[in-house]
N, C-alpha and C positions, 0 to 999 in steps of 0.2 A: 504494500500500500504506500502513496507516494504522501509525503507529508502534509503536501495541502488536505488529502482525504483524510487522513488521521486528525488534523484540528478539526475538520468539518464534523467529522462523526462525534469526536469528544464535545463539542459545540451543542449539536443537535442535542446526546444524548440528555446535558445539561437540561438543555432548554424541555426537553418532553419526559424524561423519566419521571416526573409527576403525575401528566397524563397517563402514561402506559400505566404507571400504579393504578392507580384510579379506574383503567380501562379493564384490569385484569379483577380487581376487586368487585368489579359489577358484575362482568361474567361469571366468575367464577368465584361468587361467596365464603363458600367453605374453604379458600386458601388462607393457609397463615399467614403474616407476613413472613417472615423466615420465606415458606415457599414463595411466596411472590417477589421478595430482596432475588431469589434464584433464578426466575423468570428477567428480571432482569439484569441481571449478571449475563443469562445465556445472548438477549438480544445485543445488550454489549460485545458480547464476545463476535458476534456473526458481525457486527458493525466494524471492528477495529481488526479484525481477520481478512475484512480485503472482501467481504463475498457481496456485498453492494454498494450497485455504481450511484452516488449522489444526486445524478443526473434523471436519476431513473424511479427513484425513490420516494415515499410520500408516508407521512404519520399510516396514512389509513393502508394502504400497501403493509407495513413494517408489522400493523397490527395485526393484520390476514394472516401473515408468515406465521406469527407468536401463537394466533387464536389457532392454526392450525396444528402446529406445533406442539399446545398443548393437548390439542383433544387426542392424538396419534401419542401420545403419550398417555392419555387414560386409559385408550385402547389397551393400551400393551398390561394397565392396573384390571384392566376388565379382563385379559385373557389369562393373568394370576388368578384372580380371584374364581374363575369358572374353573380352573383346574384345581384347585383346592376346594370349590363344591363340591365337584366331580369325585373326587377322591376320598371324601370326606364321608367316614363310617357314618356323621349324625345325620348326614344331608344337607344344614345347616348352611348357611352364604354369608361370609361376612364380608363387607363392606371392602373397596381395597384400602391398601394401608397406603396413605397420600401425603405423608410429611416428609419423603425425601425422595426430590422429583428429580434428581439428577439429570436434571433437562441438556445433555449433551449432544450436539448435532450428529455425530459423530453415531450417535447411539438410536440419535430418531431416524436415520435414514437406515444404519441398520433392522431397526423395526419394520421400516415401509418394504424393504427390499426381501425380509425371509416371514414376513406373516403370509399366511394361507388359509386358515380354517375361518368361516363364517362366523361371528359374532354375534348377543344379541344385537346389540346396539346396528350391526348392518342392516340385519332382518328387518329391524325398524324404520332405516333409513332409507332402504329400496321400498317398503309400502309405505313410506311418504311422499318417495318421487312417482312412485305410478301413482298415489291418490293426487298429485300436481297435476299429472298427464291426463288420467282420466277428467278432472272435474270433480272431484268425488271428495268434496270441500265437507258436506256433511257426513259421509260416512270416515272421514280422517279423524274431524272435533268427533262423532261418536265412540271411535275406537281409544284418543288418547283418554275422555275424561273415563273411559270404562281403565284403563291401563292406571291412570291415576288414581284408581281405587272407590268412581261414586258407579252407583248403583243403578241398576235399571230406573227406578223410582227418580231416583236425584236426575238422571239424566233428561226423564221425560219432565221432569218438572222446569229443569234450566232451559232446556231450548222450546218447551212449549209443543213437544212431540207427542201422539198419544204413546200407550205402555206396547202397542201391537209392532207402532209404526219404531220403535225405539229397538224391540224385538229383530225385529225386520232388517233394519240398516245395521244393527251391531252383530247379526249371524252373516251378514255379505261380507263386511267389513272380515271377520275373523275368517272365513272360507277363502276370501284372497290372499290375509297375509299367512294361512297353509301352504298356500298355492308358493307363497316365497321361500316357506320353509322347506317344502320337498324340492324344489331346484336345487339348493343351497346347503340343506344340513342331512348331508348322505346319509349319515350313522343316526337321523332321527332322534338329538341327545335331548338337553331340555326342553326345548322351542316346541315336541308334542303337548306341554303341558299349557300351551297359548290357547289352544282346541277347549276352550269353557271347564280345562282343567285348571287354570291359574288361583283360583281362591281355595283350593285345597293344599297350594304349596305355599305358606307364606312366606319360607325363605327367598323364591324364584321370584315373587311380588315385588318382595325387598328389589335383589337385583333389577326387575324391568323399569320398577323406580329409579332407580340409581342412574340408569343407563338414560332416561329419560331428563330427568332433572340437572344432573351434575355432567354428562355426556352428551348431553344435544338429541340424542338419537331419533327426536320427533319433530326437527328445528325443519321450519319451510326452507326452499331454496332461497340463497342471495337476494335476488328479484324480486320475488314475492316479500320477503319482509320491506323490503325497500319501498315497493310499491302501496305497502299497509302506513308507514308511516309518511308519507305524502297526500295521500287521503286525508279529507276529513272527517270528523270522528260519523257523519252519518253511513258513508261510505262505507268505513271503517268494520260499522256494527253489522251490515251486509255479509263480510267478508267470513264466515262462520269457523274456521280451522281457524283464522288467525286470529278472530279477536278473543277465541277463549286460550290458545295456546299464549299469546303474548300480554292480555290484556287481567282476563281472569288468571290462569294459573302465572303470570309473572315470570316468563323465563328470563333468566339472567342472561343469557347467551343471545337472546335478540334483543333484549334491553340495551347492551352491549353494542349492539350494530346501527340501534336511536344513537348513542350516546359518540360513536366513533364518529357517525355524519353531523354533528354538531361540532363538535372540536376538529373536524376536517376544516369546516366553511370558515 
């Protein structure tokens, strides 16, 4: 790195490591600081390492990198923590252990380059880009707040559905994202238990929480959030997956993507 780049980066990092704190504590809540001080020690590091050009660069770019960076990194806390369900005489899931994120480049491209096996968290993600593709706005918001643990009852009550018609759209809903599961999980492991067995396993609940809340794994694509929060709020309330994923359940992680196009402008 030729020295004008080195002041620039050290400059930069000056001027915005505030912001990035701030941008990573809204995403992602449940970080210490300790782990977030690591977070940004790592974007330091990519900065005064030479691996971007100045010219090229922007807070909301830097953040994309980071925001991606970490979640490829929960991945890899998600694919611990199913093999130690897996293995686990009680059945039992806990949580992954998130206080030492050794967030090294080095180690996250490793991860990207020899992962293989499907996750929840994928399974989640491929039946939220086909409910995009399809249109299938209602039966996405059906599927998460059933995933998010309310109930038939709660459900038909929130969106003003009868109990038949709530029936209806959350057996379509579960019969596709099977349809993702058999492509995807050869060996048939937990992901049978999404088939209207999930309230009998409350450890696997745990997890699909987990994956959903702290992992994104129900987060609409880039565009679509973008296009929720330029809307106005009448629009907004139309928009049925998004305004209860972003508005009612509060996800940090699109919060996060309000908050990165503010301090972009």
């Amino acid at each position: 790195m030729s020295s004008d780049n080195a002041l620039y980066w050290q400059e930069w990092i000056l001027k915005n490591r505030s912001k990035l704190a701030s941008l990573l504590r809204t995403a992602f809540p449940w970080m210490e600081q300790a782990t977030v001080d690591d977070w940004l020690q790592h974007t330091i590091t990519l900065a005064l390492e030479g691996q971007w050009d100045p010219a090229s660069m922007s807070l909301r770019l830097i953040w994309k990198i980071i925001f991606h960076d970490v979640l490829d990194w929960l991945r890899r806390r998600e694919r611990e923590s199913l093999t130690a369900f897996g293995s686990s005489s009680s059945g039992d899931w806990q949580p992954p252990d998130m206080r030492h994120p050794e967030p090294h480049s080095a180690v996250l491209r490793r991860e990207k380059e020899t992962r293989r096996e499907k996750l929840v968290s994928d399974v989640l993600r491929d039946f939220t880009r086909d409910s995009e593709r399809r249109g299938a706005a209602r039966e996405q918001e059906i599927m998460e707040r059933s995933l998010r643990g309310q109930s038939r009852e709660q459900i038909a009550e929130a969106t003003g559905m009868t109990m038949n018609n709530v029936y209806v759209t959350l057996s379509r809903a579960r019969g596709r994202l099977m349809e993702h599961v058999s492509r995807k999980d050869v060996n048939q492991t937990v992901f049978t238990t999404f088939h209207g067995e999930a309230s009998k396993h409350g450890s696997l609940v745990e997890l699909i929480r987990w994956t959903i809340e702290v992992a994104g794994a129900m987060c609409p694509g880039d565009d679509r959030i973008a296009a929720f929060f330029k809307a106005g709020d009448a629009d907004r309330q139309t928009m049925n997956d998004l305004w209860f994923h972003i508005v009612e359940a509060r996800c940090p992680l699109c919060l996060a993507a309000e908050k990165i196009s503010l301090e972009a402008t």
